[in-house]
C-alpha positions as a Markdown table, in Angstrom:
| # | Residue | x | y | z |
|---|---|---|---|---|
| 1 | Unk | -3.0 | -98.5 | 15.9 |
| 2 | Unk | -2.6 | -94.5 | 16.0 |
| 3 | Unk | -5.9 | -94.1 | 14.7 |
| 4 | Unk | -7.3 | -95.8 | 17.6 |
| 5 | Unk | -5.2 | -94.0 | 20.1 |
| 6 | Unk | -5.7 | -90.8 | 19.2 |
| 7 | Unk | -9.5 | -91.4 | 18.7 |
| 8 | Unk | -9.7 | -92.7 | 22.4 |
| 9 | Unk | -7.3 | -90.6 | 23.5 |
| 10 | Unk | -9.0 | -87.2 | 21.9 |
| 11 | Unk | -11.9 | -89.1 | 23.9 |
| 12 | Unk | -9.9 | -89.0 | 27.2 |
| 13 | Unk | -9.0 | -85.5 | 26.8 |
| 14 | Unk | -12.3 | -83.9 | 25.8 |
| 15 | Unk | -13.5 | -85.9 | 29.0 |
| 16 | Unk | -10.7 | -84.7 | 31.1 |
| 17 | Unk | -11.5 | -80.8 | 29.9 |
| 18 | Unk | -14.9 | -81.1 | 30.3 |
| 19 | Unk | -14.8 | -82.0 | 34.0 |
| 20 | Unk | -12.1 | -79.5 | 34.6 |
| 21 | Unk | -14.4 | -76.6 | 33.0 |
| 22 | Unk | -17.3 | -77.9 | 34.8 |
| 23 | Unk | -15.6 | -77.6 | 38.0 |
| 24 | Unk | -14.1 | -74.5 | 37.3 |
| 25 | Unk | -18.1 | -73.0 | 36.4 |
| 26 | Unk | -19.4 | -75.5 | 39.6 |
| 27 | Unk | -17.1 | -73.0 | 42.0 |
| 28 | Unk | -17.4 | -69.7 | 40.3 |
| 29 | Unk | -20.9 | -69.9 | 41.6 |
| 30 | Unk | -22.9 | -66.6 | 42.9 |
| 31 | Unk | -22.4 | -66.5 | 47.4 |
| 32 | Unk | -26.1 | -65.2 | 47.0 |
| 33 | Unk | -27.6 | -68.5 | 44.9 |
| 34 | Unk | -25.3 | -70.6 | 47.2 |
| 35 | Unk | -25.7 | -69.5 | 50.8 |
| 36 | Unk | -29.0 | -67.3 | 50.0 |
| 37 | Unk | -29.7 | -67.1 | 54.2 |
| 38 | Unk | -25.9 | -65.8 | 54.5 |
| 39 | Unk | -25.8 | -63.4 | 51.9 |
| 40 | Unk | -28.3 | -60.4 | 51.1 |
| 41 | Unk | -28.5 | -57.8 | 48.4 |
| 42 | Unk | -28.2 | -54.7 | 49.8 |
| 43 | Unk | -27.4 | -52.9 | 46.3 |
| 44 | Unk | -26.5 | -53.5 | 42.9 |
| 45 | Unk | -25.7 | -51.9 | 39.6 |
| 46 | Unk | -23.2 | -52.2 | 36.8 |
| 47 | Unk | -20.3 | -51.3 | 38.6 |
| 48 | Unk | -21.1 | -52.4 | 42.5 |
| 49 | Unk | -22.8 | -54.8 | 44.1 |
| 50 | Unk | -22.8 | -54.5 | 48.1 |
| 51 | Unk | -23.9 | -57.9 | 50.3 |
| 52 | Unk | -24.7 | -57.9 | 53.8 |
| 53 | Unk | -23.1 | -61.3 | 54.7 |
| 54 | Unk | -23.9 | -63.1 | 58.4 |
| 55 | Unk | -22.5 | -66.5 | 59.8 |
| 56 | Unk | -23.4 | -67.6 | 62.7 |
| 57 | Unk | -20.3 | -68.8 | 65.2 |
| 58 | Unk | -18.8 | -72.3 | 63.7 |
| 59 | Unk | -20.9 | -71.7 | 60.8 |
| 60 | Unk | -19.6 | -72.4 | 57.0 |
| 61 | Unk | -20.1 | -71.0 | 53.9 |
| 62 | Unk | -19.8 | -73.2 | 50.9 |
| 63 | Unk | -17.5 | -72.5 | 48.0 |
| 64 | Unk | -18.8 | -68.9 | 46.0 |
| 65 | Unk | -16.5 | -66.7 | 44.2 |
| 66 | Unk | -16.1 | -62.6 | 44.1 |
| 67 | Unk | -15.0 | -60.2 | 41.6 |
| 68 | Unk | -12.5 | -57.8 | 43.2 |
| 69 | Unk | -14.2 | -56.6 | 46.6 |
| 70 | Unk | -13.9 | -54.9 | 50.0 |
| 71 | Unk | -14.8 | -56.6 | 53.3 |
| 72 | Unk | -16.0 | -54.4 | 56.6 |
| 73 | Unk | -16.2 | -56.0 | 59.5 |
| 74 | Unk | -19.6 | -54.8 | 61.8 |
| 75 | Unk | -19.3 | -57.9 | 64.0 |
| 76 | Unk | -15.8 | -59.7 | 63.5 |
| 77 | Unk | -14.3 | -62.5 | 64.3 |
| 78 | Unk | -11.7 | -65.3 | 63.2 |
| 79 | Unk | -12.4 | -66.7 | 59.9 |
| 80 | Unk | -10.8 | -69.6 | 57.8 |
| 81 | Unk | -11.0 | -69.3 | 54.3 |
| 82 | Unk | -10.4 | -72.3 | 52.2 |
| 83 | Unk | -9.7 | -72.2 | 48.4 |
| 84 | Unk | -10.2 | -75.0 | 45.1 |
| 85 | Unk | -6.8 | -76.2 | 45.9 |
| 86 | Unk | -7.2 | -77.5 | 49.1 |
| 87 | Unk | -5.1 | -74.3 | 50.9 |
| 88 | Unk | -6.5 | -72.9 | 53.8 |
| 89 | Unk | -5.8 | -69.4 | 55.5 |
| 90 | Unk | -6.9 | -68.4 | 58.3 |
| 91 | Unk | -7.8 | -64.6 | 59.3 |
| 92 | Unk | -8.6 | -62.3 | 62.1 |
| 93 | Unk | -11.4 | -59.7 | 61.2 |
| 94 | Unk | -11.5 | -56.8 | 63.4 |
| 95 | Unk | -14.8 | -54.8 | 64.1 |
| 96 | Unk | -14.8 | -51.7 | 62.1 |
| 97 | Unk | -11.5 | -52.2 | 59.7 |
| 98 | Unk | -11.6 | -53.1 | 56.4 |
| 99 | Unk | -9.7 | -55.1 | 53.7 |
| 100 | Unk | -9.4 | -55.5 | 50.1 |
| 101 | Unk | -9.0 | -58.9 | 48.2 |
| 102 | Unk | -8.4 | -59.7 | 44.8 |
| 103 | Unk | -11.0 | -62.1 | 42.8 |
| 104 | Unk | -11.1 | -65.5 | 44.2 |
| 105 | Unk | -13.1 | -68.8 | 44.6 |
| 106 | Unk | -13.3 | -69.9 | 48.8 |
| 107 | Unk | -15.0 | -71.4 | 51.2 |
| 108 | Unk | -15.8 | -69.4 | 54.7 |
| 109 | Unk | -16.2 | -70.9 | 58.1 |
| 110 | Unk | -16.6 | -68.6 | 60.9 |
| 111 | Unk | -14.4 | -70.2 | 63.8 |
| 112 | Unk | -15.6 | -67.8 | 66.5 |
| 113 | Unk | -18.6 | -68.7 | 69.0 |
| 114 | Unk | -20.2 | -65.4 | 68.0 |
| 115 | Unk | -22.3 | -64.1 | 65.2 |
| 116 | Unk | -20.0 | -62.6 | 62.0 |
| 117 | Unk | -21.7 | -59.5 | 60.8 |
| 118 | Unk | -19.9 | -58.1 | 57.4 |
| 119 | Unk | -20.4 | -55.8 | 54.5 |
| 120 | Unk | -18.6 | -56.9 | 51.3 |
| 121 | Unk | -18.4 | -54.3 | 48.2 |
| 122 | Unk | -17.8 | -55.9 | 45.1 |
| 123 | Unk | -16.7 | -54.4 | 42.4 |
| 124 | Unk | -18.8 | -56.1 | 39.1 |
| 125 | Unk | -16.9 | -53.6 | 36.5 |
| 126 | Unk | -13.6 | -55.1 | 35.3 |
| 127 | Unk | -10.5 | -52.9 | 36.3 |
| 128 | Unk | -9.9 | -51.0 | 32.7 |
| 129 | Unk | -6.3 | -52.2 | 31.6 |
| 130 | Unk | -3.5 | -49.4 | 32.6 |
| 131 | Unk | -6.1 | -47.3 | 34.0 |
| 132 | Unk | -5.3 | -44.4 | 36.4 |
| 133 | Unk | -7.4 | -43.3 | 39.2 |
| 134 | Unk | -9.3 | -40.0 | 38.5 |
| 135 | Unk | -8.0 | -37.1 | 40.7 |
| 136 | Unk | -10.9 | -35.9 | 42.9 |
| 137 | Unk | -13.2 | -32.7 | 41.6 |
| 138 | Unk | -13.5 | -30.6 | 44.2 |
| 139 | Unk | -13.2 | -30.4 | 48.1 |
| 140 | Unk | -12.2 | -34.2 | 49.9 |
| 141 | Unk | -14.6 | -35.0 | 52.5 |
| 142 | Unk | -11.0 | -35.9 | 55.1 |
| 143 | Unk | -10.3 | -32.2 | 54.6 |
| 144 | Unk | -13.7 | -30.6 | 54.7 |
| 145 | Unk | -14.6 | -33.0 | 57.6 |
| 146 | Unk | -11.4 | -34.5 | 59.7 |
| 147 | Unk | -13.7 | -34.8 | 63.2 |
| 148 | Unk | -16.2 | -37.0 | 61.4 |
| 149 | Unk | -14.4 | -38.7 | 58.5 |
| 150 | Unk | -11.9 | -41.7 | 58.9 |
| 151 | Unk | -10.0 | -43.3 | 55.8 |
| 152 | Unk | -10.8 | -47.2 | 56.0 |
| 153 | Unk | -9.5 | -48.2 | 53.0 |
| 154 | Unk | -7.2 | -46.4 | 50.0 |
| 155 | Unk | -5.7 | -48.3 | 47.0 |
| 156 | Unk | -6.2 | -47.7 | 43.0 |
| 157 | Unk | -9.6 | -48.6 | 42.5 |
| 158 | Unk | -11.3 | -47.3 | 45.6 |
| 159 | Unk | -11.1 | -45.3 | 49.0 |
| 160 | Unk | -13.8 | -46.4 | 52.1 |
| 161 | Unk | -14.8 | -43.7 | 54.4 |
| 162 | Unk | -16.5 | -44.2 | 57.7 |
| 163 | Unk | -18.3 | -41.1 | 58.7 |
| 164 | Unk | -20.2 | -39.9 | 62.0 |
| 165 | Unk | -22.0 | -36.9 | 62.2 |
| 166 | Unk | -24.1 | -35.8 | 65.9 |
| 167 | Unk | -27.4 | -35.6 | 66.6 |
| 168 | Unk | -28.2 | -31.9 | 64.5 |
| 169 | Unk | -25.0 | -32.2 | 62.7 |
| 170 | Unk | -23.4 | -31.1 | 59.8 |
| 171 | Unk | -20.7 | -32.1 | 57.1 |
| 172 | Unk | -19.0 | -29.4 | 55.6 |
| 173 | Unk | -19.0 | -29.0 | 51.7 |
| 174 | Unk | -17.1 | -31.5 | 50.0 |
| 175 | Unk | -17.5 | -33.6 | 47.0 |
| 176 | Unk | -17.1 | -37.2 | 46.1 |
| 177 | Unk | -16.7 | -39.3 | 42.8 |
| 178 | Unk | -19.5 | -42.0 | 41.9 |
| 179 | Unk | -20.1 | -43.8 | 45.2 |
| 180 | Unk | -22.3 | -46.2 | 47.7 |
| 181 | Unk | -23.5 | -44.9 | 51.0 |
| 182 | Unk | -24.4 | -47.8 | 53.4 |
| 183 | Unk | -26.1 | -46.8 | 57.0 |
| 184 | Unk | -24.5 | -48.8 | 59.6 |
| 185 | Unk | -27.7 | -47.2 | 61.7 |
| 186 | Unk | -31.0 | -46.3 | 60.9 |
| 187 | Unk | -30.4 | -43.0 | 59.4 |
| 188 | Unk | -32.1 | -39.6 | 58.1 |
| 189 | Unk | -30.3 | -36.4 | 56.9 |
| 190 | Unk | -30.4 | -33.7 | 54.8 |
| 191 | Unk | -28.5 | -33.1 | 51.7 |
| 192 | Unk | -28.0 | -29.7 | 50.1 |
| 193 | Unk | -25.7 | -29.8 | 46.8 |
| 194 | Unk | -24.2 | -27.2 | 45.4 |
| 195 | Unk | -26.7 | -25.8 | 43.4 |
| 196 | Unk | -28.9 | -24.8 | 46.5 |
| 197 | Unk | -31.2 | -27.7 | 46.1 |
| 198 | Unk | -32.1 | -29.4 | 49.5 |
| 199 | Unk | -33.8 | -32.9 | 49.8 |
| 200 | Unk | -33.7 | -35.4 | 52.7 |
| 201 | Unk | -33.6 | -39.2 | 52.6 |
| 202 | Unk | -33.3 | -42.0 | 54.6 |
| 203 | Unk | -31.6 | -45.2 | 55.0 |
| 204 | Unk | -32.3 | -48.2 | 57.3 |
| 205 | Unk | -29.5 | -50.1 | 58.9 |
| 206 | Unk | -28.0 | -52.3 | 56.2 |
| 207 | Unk | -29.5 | -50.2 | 53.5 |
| 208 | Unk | -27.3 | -49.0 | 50.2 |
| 209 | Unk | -27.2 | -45.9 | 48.0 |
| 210 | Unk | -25.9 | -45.3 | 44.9 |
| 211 | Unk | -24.8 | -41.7 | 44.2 |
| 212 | Unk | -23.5 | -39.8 | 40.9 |
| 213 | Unk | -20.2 | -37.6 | 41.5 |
| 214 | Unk | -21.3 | -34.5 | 43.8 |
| 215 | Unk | -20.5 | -31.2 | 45.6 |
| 216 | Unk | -22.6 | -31.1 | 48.8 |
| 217 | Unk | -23.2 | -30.4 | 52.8 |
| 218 | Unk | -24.8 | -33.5 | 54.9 |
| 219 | Unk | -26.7 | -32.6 | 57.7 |
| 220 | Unk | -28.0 | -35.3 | 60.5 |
| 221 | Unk | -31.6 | -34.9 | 60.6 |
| 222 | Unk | -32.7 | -38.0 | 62.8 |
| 223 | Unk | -32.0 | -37.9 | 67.0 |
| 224 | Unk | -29.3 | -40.0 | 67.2 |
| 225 | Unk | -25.8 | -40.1 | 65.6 |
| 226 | Unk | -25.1 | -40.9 | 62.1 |
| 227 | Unk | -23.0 | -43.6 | 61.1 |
| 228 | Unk | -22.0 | -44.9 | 57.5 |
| 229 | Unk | -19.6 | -45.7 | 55.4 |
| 230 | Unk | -18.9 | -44.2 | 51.9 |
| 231 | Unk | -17.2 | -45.8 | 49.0 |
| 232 | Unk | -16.0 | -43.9 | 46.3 |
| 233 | Unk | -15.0 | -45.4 | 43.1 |
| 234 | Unk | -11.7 | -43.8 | 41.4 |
| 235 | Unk | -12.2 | -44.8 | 38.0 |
């Protein structure tokens, strides 16, 4: 009688962990193989991956999962996010703020009339156990640059920087840790580091760079003002 028990009962459980582990793995799924249309790779590496996320108004994204990430609103809007469990939470983005979240599994419905325009930075390297963020080499960009530079964001892991610089402009020297510049416009400067090279680049509205720690001056080389945002990893 025990035998048979345990044999269909070890049979019950396998079955029962099974379809909890396959719908753990059926919601951890990638927002970019989900809702491809929604969700576009703007960059991606090893430590960062950096989507440019639309939803039209009443539109809903089904269930993806993130790493730890950072959300900027370009268009925003009120959203309702709502998790495996059945809870719901419902938030206010505001155009040009940004947020940090946690890893987590949810579903997002735009409940606004109008388009939801966002850029969400996630952060694909693990946080290193009792790590400390690494002070910064050299001159900050809010010091160098106060006019132009605005802190976004500022927590343990990273610090987001929206930046403007005129038509013929120019940054100060500062430096920055490993970080992503995203152009919020069409966008072509000049960057000199501090070794005296020179070299200018470009970026498209919605386009990503990756960039190794440096000391250098920006300079606005295109006719209209410069807009991005910079975010610098601290570990």
């Amino acid at each position: 009688m025990f035998k048979t028990l345990n044999r269909f009962g070890g049979c019950a459980l396998t079955a029962v962990l099974v379809v909890a582990v396959g719908s753990r793995a059926s919601l951890a799924q990638d927002p970019v193989k989900v809702s491809p249309h929604n969700h576009q790779v703007a960059l991606e590496n090893e430590s960062v991956r950096v989507l440019n996320v639309e939803a039209k108004g009443g539109e809903k994204l089904a269930m993806h999962s993130h790493p730890d990430h950072v959300i900027y609103a370009i268009n925003g809007g009120k959203v309702k996010f709502t998790y495996p469990d059945g809870m719901t939470k419902e938030v206010e983005l505001k155009a040009g703020a940004a947020t940090y979240l946690k890893a987590e599994t949810h579903e997002v419905e735009n409940l606004g009339t109008t388009e939801l325009k966002l850029v969400v930075f996630e952060l694909t390297k693990p946080a290193a156990a009792g790590s400390k963020p690494k002070p910064l080499q050299g001159d900050d960009q809010v010091k160098a640059a106060p006019e132009n530079t605005k802190v976004l964001l500022d927590n343990d892991r990273v610090r987001l920087l929206g930046a403007h610089i005129k038509a013929g402009g120019k940054l100060a020297k500062h430096s920055h840790p490993a970080n992503v510049a995203y152009a919020l416009v069409d966008a072509k400067y000049k960057v000199t580091t501090g070794d005296g090279k020179t070299e200018e680049k470009s970026l498209s509205a919605g386009q990503a760079s990756w960039n190794e720690p440096t000391t250098h001056t920006v300079e606005n080389a295109g006719p209209t003002e410069l807009q991005s945002l910079v975010l610098e990893l601290k570990e």
